[in-house]
LOKOL-111636 format. One record per residue: x, y, z of N, C-alpha, C in turn; residue in three letters. Coordinates in pm, whole numbers, plus 32768, in hexadecimal, padded with zeros to 4 digits. Atoms other than C-alpha are relative to their C-alpha. Layout:
# residues N
XYZXYZXYZALA
...
This chain:
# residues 183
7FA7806A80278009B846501C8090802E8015UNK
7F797FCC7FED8179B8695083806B7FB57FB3UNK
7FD7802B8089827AB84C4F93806D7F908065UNK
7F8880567FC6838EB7394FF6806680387FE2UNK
7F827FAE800684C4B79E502180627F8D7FF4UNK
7F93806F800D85F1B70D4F81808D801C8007UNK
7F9580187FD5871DB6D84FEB80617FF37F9EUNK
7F9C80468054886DB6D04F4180347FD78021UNK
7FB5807080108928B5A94F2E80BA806C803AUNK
7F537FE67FAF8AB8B5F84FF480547FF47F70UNK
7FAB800980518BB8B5FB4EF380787FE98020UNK
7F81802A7FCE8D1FB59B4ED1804980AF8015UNK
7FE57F73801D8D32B7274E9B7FD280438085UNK
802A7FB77F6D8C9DB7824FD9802E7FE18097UNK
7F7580067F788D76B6AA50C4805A80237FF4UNK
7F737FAB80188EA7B720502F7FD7809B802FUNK
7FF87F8C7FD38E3AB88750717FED7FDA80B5UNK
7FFF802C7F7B8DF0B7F651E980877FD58046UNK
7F6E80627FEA8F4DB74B51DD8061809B804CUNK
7FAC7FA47FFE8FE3B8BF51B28002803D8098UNK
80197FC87F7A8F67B90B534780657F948057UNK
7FBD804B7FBC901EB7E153D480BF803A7FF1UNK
7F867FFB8013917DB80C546C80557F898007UNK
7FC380797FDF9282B705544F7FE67F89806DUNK
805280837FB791EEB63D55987F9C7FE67FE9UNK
808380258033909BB667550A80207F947F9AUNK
80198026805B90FFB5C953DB80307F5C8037UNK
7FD8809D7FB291B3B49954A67FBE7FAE804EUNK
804D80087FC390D5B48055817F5E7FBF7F79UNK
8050803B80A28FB4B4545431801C7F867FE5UNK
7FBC808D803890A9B36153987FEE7F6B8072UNK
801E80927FBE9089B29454D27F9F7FCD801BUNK
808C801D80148F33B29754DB7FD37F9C7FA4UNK
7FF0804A808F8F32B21B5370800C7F718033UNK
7FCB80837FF99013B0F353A77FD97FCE806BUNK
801E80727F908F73B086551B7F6E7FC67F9DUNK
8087805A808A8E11B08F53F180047F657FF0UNK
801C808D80578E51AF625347808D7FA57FDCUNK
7FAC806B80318F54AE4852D5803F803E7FA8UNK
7FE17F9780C78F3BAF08515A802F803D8030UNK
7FBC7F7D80078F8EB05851E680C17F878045UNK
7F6D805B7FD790D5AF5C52B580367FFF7F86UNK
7FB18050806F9132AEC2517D801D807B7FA7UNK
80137F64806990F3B015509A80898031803FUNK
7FAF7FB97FBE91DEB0C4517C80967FCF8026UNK
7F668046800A92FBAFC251B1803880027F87UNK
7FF37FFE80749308AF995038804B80917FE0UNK
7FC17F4F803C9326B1365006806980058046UNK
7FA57FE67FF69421B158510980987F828007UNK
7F8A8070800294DBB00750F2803F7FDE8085UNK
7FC27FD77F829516AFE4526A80327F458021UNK
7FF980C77FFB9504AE065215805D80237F97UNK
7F9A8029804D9624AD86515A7F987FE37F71UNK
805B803A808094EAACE6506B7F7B80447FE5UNK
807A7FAF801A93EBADE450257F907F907F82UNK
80688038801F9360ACF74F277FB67F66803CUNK
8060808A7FB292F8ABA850197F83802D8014UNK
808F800F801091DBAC5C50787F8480137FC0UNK
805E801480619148AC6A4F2580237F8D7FC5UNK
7FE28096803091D8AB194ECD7F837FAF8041UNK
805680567FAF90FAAA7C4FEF7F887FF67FC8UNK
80A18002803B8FA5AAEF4F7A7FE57FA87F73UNK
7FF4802880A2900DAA694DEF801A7FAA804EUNK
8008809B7FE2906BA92A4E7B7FB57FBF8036UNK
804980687FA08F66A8E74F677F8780007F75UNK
80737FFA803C8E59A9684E487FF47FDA7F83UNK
7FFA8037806E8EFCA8D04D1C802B7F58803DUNK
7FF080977FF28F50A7674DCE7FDE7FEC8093UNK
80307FD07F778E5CA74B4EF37FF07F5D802DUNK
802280667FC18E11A62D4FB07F807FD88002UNK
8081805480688D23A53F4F1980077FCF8096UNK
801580137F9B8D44A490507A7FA7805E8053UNK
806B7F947FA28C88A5BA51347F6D80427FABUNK
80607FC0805C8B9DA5F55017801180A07FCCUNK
7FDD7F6F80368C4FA76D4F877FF17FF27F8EUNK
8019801E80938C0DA7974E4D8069807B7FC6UNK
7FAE7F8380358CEFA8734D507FD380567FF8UNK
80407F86803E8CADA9C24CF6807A80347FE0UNK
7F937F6180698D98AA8B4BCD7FCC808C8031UNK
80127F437FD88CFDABEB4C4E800E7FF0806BUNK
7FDE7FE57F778D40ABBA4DB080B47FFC7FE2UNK
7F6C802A80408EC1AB334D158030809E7FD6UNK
7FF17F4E803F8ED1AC784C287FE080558077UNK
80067F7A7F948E60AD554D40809580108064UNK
7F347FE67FC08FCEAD2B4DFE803580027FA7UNK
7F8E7FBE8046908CAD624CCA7FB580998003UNK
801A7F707FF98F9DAEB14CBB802280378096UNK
7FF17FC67FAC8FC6AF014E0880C980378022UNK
7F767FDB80099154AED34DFF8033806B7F93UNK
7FE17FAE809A9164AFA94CAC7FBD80B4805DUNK
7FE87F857FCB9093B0C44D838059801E8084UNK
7FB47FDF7F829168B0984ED2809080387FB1UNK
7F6F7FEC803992BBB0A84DFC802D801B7F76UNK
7FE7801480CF92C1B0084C7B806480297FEEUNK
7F43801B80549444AFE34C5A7FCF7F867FA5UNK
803D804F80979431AF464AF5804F7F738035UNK
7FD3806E7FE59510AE054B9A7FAC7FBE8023UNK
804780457FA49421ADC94CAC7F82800D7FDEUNK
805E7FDC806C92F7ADF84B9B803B7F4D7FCDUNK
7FAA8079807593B6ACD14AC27FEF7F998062UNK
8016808E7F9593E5AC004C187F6F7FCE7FEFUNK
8074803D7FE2928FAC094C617FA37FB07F8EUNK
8031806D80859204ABB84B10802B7F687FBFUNK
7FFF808F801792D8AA924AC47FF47FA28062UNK
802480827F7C928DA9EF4C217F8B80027FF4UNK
807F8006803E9127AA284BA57FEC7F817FC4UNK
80048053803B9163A9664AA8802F7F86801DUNK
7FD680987FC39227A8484B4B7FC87FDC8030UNK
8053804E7F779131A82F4C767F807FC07F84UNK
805580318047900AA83C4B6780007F967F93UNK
7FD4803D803B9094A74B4A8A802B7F578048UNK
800D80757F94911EA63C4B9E7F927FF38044UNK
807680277FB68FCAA6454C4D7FAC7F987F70UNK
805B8050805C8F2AA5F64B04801B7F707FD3UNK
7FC6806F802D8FFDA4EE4A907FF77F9680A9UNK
802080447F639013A4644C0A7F647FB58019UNK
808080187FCB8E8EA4654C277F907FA27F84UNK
804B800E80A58E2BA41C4AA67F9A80267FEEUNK
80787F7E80368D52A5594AA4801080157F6EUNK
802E7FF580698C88A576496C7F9780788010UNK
80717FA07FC78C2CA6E34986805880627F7DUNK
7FD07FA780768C4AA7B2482E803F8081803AUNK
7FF37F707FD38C25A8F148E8807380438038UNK
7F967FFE7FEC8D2CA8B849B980777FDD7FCEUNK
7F978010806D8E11A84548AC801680807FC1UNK
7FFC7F8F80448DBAA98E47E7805E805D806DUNK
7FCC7F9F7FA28E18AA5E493C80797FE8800EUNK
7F5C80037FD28F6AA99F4950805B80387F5AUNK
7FAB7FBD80B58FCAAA0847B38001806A803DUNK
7FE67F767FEE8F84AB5447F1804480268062UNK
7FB27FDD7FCE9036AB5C4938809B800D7FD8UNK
7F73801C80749150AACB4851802980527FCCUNK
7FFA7F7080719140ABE44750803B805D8064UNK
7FCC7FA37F86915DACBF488E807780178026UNK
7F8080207FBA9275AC23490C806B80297F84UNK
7F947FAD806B9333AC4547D27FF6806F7FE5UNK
7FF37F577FCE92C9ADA847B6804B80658053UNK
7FD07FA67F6E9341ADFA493880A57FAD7FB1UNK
7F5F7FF5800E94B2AD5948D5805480387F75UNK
7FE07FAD808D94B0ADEC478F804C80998028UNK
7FD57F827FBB94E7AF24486680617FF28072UNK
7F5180347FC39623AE87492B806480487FC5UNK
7F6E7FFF8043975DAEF948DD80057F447FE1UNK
7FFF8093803697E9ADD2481C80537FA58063UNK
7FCE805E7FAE98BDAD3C49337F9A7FC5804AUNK
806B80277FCD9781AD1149F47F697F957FA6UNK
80608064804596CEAC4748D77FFA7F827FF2UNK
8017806E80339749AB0E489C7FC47F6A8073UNK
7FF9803C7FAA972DAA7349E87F387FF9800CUNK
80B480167FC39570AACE49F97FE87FBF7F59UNK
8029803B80AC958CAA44484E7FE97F608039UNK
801880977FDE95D4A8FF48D37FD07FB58068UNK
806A80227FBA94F8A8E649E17F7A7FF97F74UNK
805D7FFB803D93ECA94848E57FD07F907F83UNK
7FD5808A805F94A5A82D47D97FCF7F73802DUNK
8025805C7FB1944AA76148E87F9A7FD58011UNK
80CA7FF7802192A7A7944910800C7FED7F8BUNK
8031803880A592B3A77147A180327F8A7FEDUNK
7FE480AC7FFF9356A60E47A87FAD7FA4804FUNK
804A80727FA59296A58E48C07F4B7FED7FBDUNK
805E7FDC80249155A62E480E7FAA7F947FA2UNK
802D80808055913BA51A470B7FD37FB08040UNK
8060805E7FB290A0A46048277F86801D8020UNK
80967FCE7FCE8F4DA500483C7FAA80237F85UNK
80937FE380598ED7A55B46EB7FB080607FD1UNK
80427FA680598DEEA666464B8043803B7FF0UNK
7FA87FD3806E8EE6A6F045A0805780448012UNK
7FD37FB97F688F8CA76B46C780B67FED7F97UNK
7F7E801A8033911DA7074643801880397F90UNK
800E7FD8805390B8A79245057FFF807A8004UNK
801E7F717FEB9055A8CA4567808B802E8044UNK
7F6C7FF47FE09180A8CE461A8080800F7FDEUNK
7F7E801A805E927CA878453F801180527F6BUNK
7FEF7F8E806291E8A9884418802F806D808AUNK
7FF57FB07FC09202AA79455B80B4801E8020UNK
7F5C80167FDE939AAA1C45B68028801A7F8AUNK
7FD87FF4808193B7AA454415802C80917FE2UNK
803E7F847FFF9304ABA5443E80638040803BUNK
7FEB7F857FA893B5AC21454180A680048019UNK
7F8B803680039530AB8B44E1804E7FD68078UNK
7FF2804D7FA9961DAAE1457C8051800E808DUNK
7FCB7FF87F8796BBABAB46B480827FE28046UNK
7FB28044800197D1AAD546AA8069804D805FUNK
């Protein structure tokens, strides 16, 4: 009977010691490898070095197409495809501004789709509070010149909110109480 043989799994610890053989064109040469990969590694990599005036459009796009999709083509929403571009912008960069952007355009897109469409979907109501909470969290960590301008975007989803119901405005409006007023 022969025994199987197992393999260990690559580590993030074992390409870095691999990294240490490459010389400066190796490593450019790598990097371009990377970014011809995939879209992600593109977007990952414009983001880190900032080379677009708007490093966050191309995590805006994905949240807008996946929080207000086109009922015409049959798309349907999805909050974890949405959340996955604010995670992906938070590991490409996560400047606490462009953290704050993305969360309250979260909430605007998810909020105008609902009211727009007169989705009756708890779940996704729950996912837009807590993005809320979030959002006041990420500008909580603004300097204060940088606060008042994402407060009243956020003043804003909570006014329009009273149009949809489960308890959505409510939750909202202890949350803006919670988290003061930014002013």
């Amino acid at each position: 009977m022969k025994a199987s043989k197992t393999r260990k799994a690559t580590s993030w610890s074992d390409v870095k010691a691999r990294l240490t053989h490459f010389d400066h064109d190796g490593l450019v040469g790598l990097l371009h490898d990377l970014y011809t990969a995939s879209e992600d590694n593109q977007v990952f990599l414009h983001a880190r070095f900032e080379p677009n005036e708007d490093v966050l459009e191309p995590y805006k796009t994905p949240i807008n197409r996946w929080l207000w999709p086109d009922m015409f083509r049959n798309l349907n929403a999805s909050v974890a495809e949405a959340k996955k571009s604010i995670a992906n912008y938070k590991r490409a960069i996560g400047r606490p501004e462009g953290l704050a952007e993305l969360m309250v355009f979260y909430c605007e897109r998810a909020l105008g789709f609902s009211v727009e469409v007169g989705l009756q979907d708890e779940s996704f109501f729950s996912a837009l509070v807590r993005m809320f909470e979030q959002a006041l969290q990420a500008i909580a960590r603004l300097p204060d010149a940088q606060r008042p301008l994402f407060m009243e975007r956020l003043r804003a989803v909570c006014r329009i909110s009273q149009n949809i119901g489960y308890g959505v405005e409510d939750a909202m409006r202890d949350l803006l109480v919670e988290y003061g007023p930014y002013d």
